[in-house]
Kinemage of the C-alpha trace (Angstrom):
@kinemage 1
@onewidth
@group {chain A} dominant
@subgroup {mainchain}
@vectorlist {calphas} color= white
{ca unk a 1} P -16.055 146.223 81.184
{ca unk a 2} L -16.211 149.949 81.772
{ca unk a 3} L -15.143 152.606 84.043
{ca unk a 4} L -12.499 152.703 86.923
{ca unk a 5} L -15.457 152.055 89.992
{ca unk a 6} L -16.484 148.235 87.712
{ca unk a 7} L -13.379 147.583 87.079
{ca unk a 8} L -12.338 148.286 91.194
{ca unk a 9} L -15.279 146.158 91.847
{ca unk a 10} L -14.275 143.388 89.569
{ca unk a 11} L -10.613 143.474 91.084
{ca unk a 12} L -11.911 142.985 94.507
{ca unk a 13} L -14.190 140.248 93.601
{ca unk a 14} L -11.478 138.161 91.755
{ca unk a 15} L -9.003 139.132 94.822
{ca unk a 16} L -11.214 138.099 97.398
{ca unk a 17} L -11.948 134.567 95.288
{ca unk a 18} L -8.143 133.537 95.246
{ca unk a 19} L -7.871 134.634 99.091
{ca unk a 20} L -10.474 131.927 99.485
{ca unk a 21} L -8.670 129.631 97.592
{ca unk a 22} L -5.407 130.161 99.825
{ca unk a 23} L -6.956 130.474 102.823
{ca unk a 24} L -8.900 126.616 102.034
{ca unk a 25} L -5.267 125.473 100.558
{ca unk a 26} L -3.365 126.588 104.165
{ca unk a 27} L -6.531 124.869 105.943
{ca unk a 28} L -6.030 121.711 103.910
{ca unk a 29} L -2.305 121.351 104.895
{ca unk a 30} L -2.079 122.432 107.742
{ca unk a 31} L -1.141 119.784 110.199
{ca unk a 32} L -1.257 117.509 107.199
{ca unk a 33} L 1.185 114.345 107.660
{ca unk a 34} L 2.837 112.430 104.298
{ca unk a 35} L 0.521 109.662 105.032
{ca unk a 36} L -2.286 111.833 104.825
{ca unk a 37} L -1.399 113.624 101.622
{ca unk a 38} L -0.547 110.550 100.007
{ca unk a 39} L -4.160 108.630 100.895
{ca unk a 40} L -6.632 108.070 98.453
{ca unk a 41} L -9.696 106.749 99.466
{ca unk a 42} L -9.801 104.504 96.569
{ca unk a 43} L -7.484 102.892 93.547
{ca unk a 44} L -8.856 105.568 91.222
{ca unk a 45} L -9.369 108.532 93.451
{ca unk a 46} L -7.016 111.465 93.414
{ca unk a 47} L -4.402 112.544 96.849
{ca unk a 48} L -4.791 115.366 98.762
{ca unk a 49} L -0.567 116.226 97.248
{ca unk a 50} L -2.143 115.579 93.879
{ca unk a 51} L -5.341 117.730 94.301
{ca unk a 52} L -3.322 120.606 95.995
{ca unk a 53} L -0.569 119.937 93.671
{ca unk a 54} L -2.673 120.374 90.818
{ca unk a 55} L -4.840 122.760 91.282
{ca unk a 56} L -1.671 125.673 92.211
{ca unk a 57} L -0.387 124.241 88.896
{ca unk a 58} L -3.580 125.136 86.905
{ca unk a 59} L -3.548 128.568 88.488
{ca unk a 60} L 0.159 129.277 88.311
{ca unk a 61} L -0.077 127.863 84.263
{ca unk a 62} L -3.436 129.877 83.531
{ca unk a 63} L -2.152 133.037 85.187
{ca unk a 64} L 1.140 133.434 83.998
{ca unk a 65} L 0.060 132.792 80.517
{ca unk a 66} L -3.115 135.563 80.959
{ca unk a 67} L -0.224 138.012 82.894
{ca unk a 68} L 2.417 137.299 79.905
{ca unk a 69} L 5.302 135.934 82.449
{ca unk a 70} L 7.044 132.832 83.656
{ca unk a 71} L 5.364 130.477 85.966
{ca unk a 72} L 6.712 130.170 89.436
{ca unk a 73} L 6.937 126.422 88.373
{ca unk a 74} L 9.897 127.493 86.328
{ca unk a 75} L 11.056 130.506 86.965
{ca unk a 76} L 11.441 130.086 91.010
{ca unk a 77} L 12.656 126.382 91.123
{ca unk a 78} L 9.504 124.714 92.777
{ca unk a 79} L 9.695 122.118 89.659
{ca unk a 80} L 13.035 121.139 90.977
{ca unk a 81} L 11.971 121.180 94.515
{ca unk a 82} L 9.007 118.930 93.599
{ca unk a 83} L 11.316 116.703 91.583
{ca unk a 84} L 8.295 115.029 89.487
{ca unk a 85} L 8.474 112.492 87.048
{ca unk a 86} L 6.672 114.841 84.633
{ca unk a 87} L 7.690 116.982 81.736
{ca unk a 88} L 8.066 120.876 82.642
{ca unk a 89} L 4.024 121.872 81.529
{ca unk a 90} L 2.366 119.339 82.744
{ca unk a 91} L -0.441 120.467 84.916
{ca unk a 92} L -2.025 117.186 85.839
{ca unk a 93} L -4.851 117.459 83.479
{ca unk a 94} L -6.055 113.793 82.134
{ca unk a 95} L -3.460 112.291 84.576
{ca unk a 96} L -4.443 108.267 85.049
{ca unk a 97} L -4.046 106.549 88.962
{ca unk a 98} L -0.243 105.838 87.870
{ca unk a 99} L 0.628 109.223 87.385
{ca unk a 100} L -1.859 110.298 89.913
{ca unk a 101} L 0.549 108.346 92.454
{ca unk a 102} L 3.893 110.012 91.449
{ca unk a 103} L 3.334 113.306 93.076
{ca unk a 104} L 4.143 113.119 96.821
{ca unk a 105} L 4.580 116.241 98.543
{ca unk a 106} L 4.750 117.337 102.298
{ca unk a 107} L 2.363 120.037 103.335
{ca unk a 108} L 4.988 122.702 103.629
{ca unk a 109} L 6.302 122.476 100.040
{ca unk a 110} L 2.784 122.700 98.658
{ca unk a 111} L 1.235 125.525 100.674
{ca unk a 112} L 5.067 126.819 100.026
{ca unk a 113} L 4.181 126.732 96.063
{ca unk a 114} L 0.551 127.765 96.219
{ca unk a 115} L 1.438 131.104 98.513
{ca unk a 116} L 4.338 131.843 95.542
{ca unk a 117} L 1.435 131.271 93.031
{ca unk a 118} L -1.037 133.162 95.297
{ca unk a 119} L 0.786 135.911 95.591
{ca unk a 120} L 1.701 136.142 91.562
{ca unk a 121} L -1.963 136.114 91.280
{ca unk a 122} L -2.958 138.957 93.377
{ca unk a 123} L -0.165 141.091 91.438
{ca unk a 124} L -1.734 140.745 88.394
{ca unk a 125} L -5.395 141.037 89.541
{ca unk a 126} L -4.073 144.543 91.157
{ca unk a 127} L -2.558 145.468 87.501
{ca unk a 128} L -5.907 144.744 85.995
{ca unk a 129} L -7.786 147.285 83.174
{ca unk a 130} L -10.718 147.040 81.110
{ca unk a 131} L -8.604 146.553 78.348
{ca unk a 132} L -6.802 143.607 80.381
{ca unk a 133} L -10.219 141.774 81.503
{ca unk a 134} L -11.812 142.116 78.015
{ca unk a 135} L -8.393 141.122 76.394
{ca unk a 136} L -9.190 137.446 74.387
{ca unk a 137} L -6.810 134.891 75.429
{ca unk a 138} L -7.895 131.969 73.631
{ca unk a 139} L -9.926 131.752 70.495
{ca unk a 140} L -10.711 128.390 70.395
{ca unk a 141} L -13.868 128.903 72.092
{ca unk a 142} L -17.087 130.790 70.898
{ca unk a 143} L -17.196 132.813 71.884
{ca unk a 144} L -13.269 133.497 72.574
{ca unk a 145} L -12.050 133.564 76.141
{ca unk a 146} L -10.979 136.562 77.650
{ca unk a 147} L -8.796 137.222 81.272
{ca unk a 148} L -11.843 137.895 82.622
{ca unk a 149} L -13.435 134.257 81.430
{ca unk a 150} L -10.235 132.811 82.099
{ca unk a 151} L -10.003 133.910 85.808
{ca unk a 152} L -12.789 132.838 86.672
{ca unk a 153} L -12.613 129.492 85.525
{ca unk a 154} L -9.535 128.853 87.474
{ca unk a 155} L -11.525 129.808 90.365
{ca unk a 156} L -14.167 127.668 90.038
{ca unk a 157} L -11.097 124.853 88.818
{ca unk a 158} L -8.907 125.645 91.719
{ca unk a 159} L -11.922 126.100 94.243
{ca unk a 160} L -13.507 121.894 93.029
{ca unk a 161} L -9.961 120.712 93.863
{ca unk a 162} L -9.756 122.216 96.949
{ca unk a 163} L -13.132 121.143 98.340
{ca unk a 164} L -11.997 117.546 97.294
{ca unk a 165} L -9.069 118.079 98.525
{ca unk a 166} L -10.633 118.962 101.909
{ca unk a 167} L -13.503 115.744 101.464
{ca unk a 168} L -10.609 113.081 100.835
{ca unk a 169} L -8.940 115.026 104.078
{ca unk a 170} L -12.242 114.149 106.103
{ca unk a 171} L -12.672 110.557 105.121
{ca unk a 172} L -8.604 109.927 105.857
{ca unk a 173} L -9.904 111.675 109.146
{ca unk a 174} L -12.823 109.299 109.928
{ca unk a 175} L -11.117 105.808 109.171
């Protein structure tokens, strides 16, 4: 990526994707009761407080790690305010319907978590250089992954959840 104008251009786009995100995330909660964060439509399917849940821990783990600081899951106490059965990096990913049924979680504390993750997010996206975006951040891939790579995929990550998050919401809706 070259020049200040592409990489304005590529800041706004990447801004504008995680407003999406929150905005969908404060639509999902809002109004949400415990009984409808907790439903799953079936044995196997994920909660609304797991998708939400999950999907602000993908982008607060994915983020921090691209930015080089502490996740908000840490370093601002929402792992204690969540109180999870889980150890400290765990993310969710390849969680089974047990685990899947630990995390309960009122609307306010996860919309609470996701605008501290949000707004991490947009910090570093403003901070954002060339250099930054074409910076490789994980060379198990080919090719390697850069920031760039890796914020967009926890768009497209955060934005699936969300939109399942928001399906599971309907169906509770429609019983």
């Amino acid at each position: 990526m070259s020049g200040s104008t592409d990489t304005d251009a590529a800041r706004a786009i990447l801004r504008d994707n995680f407003e999406r995100i929150r905005e969908l995330v404060v639509s999902v909660t809002d109004g949400l009761t415990p009984e409808m964060a907790d439903y799953r439509p079936g044995r196997q399917a994920n909660s609304i407080a797991w998708l939400i849940w999950h999907l602000t821990r993908v982008q607060d783990d994915h983020v921090s790690d691209a930015a080089g600081v502490e996740q908000a899951w840490t370093s601002r106490g929402w792992q204690e305010r969540f109180a999870l059965p889980f150890p400290t990096g765990d993310i969710g990913y390849g969680h089974d319907s047990t685990q899947v049924g630990e995390v309960h979680a009122d609307a306010q504390l996860l919309a609470d978590y996701h605008g501290d993750v949000h707004l991490a997010t947009l910090e570093y996206v403003d901070e954002l250089t060339p250099e930054e975006l074409d910076r490789v951040v994980d060379r198990r891939w080919d090719p390697p992954v850069t920031v760039a790579v890796r914020l967009v995929s926890v768009i497209g990550d955060c934005l699936q959840h969300v939109g399942q998050a928001a399906y599971v919401r309907g169906l509770y809706e429609s019983r």
